[in-house]
C-alpha positions as CSV (number, residue, x, y, z in Angstrom):
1,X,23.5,-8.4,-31.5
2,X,25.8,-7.1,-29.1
3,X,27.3,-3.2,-28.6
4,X,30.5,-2.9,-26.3
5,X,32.3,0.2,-25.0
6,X,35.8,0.0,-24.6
7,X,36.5,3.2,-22.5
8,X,39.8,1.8,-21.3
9,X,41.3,2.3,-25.2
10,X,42.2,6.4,-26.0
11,X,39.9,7.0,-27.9
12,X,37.2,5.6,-26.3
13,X,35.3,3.4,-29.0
14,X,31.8,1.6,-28.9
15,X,31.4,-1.7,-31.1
16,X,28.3,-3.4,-32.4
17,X,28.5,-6.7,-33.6
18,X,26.6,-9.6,-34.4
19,X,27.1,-13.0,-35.1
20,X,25.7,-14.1,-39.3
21,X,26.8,-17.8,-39.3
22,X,28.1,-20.3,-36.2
23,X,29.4,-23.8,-36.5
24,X,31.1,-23.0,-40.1
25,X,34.2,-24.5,-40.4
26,X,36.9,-22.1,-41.8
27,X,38.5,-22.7,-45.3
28,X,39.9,-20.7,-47.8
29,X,36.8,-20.3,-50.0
30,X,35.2,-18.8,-47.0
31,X,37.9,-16.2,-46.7
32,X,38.2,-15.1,-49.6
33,X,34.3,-14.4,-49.4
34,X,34.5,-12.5,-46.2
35,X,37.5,-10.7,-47.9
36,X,35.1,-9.7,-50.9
37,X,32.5,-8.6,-48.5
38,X,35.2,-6.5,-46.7
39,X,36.7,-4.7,-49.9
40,X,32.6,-4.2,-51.5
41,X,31.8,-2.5,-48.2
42,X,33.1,0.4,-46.3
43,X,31.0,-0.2,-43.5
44,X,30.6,-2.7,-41.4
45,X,33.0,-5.0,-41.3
46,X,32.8,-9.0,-41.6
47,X,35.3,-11.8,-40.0
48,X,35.8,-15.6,-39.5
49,X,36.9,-16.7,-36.0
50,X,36.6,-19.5,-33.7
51,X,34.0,-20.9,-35.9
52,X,31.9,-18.0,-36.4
53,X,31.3,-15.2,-39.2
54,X,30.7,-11.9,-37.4
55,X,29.6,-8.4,-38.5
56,X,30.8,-5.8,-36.9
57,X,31.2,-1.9,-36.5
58,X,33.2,0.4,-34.8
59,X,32.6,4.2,-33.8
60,X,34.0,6.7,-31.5
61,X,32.3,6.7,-28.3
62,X,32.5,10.4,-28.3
63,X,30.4,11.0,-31.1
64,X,27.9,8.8,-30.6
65,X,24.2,9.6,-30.0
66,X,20.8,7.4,-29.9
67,X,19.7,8.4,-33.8
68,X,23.3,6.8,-34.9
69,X,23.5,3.8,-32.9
70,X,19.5,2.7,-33.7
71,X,21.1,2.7,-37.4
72,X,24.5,1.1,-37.2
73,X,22.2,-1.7,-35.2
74,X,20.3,-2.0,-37.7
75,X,22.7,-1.9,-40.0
76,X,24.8,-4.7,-38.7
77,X,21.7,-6.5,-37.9
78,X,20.5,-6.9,-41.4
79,X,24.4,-7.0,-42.7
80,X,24.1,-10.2,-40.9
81,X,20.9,-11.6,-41.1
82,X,21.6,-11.1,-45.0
83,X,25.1,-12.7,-45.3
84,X,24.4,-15.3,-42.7
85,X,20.8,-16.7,-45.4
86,X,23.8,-16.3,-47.8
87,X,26.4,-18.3,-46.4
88,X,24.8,-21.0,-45.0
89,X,23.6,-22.9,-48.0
90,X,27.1,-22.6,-49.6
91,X,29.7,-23.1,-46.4
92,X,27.3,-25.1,-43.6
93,X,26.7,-24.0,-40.2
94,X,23.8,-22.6,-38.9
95,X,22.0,-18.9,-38.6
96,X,21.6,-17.2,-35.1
97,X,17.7,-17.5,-36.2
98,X,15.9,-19.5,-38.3
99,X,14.9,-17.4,-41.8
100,X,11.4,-16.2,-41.8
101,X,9.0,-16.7,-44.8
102,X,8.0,-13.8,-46.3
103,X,4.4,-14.0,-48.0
104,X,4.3,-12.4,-51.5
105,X,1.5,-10.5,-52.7
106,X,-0.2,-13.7,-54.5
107,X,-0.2,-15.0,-51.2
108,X,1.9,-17.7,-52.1
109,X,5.4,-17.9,-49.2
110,X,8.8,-17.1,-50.5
């Protein structure tokens, strides 16, 4: 995950963004997935490019204090991680991480 300021731009803006799949190849399936994601959520916001499906979210630098950007991290992070366990299975590439197994309560993995 990554958060740029862009304090050259009026009005200032800070981005967080994080990369869900890399090495997918782009087709029109795909897009019109991300384009689902897009119009389903009002924030944050997903895109294809260069080979990559990224999560992203914008805010005005001005407003922003410590309590907001620990959410829109975590947010985007889990945006991500979520779309990118999604994705992968369906469209190739690969997940930033690997997935984790989750025990359940029978102590069986998931």
């Amino acid at each position: 995950m990554w958060v740029r300021v862009h304090d050259f731009t009026e009005p200032a803006t800070v981005d967080v963004f994080a990369h869900a799949v890399t090495d997918v190849p782009e087709s029109a399936r795909l897009l019109r997935e991300i384009n689902e994601l897009n119009v389903a959520s009002s924030v944050p916001t997903f895109y294809w490019s260069g080979g990559l499906v990224a999560v992203k979210h914008s805010l005005l630098a001005a407003s922003v204090d410590c309590e907001q950007l620990r959410r829109v991290c975590g947010a985007v992070g889990t945006a991500a991680d979520h779309v990118g366990t999604l994705m992968t299975p369906v469209y190739g590439g690969t997940t930033p991480f690997p997935p984790v197994e989750v025990a359940r309560a029978d102590g069986e993995s998931k």
